[in-house]
C-alpha positions in Angstrom: -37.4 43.2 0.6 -40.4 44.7 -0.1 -42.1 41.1 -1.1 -39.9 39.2 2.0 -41.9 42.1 4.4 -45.7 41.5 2.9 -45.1 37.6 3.0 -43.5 38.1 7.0 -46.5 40.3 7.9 -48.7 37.7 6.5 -47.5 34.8 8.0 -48.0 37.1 11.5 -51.0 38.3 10.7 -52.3 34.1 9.3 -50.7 32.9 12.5 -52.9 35.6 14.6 -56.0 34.8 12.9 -56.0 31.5 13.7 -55.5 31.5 17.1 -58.0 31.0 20.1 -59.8 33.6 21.8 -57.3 33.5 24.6 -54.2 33.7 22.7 -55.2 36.4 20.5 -55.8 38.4 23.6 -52.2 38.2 23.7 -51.4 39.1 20.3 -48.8 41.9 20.1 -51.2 43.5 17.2 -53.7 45.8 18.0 -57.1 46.0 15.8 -56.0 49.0 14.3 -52.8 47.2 13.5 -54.3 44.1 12.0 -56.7 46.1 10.1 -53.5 48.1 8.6 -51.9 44.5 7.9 -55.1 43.7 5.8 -55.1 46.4 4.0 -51.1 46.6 3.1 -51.5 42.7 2.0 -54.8 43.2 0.2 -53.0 46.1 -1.6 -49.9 44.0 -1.9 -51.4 41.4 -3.7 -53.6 43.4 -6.1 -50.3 45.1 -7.2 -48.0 41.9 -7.5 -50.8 39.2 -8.2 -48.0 37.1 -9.9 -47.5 36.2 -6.2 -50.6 34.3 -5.9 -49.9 32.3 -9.3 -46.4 31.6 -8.5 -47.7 30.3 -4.8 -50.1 28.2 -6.5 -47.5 27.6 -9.1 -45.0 26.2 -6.3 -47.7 24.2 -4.7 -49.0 22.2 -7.8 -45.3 21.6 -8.5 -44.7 20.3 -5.3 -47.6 17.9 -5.4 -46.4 16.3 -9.1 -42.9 15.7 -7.5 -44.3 13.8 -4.6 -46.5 11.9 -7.0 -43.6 11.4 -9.8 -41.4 10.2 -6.4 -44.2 7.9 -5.4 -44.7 6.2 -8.4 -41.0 5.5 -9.2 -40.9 4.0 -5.7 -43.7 1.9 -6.2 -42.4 0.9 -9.9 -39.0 -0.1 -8.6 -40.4 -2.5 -5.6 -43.3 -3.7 -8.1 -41.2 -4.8 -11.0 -41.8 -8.5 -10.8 -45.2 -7.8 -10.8 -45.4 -5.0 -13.5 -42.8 -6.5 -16.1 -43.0 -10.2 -15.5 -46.6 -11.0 -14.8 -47.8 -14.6 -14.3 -50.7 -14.1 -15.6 -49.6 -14.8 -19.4 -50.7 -11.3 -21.0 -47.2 -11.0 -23.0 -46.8 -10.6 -26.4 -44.2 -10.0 -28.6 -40.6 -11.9 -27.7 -41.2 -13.0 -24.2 -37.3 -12.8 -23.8 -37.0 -8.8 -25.0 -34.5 -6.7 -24.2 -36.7 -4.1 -23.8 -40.2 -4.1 -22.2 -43.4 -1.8 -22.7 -46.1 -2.0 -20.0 -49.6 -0.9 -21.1 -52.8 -0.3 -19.1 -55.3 -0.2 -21.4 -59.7 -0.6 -22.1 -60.6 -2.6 -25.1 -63.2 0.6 -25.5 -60.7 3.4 -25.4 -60.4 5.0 -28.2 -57.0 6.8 -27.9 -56.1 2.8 -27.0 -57.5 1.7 -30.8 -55.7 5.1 -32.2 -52.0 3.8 -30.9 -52.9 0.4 -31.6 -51.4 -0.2 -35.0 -48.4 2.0 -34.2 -47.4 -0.7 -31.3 -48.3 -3.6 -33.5 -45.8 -1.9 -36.0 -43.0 -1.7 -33.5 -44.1 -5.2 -32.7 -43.1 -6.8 -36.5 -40.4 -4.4 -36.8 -38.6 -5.1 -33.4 -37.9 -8.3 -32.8 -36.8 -7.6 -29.5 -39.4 -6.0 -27.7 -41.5 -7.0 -25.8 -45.2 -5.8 -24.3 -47.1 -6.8 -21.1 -50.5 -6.1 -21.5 -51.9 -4.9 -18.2 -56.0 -5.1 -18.5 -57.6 -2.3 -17.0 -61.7 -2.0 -18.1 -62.7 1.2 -17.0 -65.5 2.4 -19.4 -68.0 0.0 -18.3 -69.5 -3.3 -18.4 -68.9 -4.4 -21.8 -64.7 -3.1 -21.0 -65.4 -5.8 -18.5 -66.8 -8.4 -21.0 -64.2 -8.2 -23.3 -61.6 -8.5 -20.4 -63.4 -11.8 -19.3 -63.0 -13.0 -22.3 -59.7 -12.1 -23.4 -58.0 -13.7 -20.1 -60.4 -16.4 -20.3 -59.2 -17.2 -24.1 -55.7 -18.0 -22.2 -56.8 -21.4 -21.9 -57.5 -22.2 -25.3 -53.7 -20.5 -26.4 -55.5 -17.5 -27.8 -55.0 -14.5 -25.8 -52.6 -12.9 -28.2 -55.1 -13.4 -31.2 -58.2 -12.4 -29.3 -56.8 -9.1 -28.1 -55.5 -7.9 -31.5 -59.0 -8.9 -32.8 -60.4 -7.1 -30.0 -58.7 -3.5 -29.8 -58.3 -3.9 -33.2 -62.1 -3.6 -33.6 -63.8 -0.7 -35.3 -66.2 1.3 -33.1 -67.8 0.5 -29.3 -67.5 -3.2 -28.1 -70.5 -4.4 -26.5 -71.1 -7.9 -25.5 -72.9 -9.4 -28.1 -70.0 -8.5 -31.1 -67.6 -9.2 -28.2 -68.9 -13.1 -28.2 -69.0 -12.8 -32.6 -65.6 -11.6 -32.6 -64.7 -13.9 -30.2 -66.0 -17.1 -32.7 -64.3 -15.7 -35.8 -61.2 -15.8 -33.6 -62.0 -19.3 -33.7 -62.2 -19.8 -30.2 -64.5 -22.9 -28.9 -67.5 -20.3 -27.5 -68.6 -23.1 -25.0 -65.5 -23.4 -23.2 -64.7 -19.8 -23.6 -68.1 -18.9 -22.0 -67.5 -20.8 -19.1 -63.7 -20.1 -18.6 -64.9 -16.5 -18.4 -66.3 -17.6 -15.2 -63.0 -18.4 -13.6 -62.6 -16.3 -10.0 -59.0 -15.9 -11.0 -60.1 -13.7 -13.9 -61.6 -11.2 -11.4 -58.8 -11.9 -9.6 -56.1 -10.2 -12.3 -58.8 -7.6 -12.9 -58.4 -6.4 -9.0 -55.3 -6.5 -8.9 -54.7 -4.5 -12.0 -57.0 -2.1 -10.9 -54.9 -2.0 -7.3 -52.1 -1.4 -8.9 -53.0 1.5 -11.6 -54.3 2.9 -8.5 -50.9 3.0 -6.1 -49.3 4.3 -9.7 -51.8 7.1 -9.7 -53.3 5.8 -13.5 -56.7 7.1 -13.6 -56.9 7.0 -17.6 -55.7 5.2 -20.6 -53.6 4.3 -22.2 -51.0 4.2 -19.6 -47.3 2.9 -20.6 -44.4 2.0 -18.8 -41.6 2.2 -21.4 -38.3 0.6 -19.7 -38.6 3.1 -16.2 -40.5 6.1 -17.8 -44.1 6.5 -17.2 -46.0 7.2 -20.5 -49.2 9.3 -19.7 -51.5 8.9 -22.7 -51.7 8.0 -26.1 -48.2 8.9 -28.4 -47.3 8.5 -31.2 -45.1 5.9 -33.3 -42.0 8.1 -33.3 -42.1 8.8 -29.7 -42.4 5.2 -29.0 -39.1 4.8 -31.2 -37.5 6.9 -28.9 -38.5 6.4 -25.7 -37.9 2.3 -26.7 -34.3 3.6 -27.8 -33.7 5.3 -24.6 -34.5 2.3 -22.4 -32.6 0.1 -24.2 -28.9 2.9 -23.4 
């Protein structure tokens, strides 16, 4: 009762506060009485300050359910889009029973660290598969290696230049992007010139678009089945969030 008073008094006292100079004229408190309100909350709150953090508490919670809501709205009317993408960045068994979306930066390193746990999953599930969703955030070589990834399409090596790729030891930049790139095997000519393509920047955009409406401001980012995967994780979990999207 005590608490239901404090938070009553103010709310009254909030509401008064914020009025204009005409309406608070009105106000049915006094300045003696809002002083006395000021001081019972001020005292109120130093005793119980577990009423600030459980406010804040409340609020923060509040915000993550609308952003959860949000994103599971925008995943259901995206599907086509998320899980069966036309722009050819599938790997695995195209016809899966299961699918894992990944927004990822050929630079990230919590990327690399997951990388030969999902390649494992890759050889020992035959039925999964994994749309690659290219997101270069962490600069202009990110960008490079994007470029030439999607650009590698056209020569039927996407799948071998991206393992080659995030499988890569340390920082990309752009000139062991382009020697990676040749002991791929790729013809470097054509490659360097497909990397021009507007429909490259194209995907890139519209990736970037859509990490945005899905609040992704990081990677990795996974889509396992429905579940949104903040983060890196590890083999096991990836077992078992693949085993629950498959029930």
């Amino acid at each position: 009762m005590r608490l239901l008073a404090a938070l009553l008094m103010l709310s009254l006292f909030g509401a008064a506060g914020t009025l204009p100079a005409t309406a608070a004229e009105k106000s049915a408190f006094t300045e003696v009485q809002k002083d006395e309100l000021r001081k019972f909350v001020r005292e109120y709150l130093i005793e119980n300050p577990e009423v600030i953090s459980d406010s804040i508490n409340a609020l923060d919670a509040k915000a993550e359910k609308t952003k959860v809501d949000k994103r599971n709205t925008i995943i259901s009317n995206r599907k086509q889009e998320l899980f069966n993408p036309t722009e050819g960045t599938i790997i695995g068994n195209p016809k899966g029973d299961v699918t894992v979306v990944e927004f990822f930066d050929y630079n990230c390193g919590y990327c690399k660290a997951m990388f030969a746990a999902m390649i494992d999953l890759l050889k020992e599930d035959p039925k999964m598969r994994l749309v690659l969703k290219e997101y270069p955030i962490l600069g202009p070589a990110s960008v490079t290696a994007t470029k030439a990834a999607l650009a590698a399409r056209k020569q039927g090596k996407y799948s071998d230049l991206h393992l080659a790729l995030l499988g890569h030891k340390g920082s990309l930049t752009d000139a062991n992007i382009m020697e990676i790139a040749e002991k791929t095997g790729l013809d470097m000519r054509k490659l360097q010139n497909d990397m021009k393509d507007p429909t490259i920047t194209d995907v890139i955009v519209k990736n970037h678009n859509l990490a945005d409406e899905l609040s992704i401001d990081g990677t990795p980012s996974l889509l396992i089945g429905d579940v949104f995967v903040p983060g890196a994780v590890s083999k096991e979990k990836l077992v078992e969030y693949i085993a629950k999207a498959r029930k």
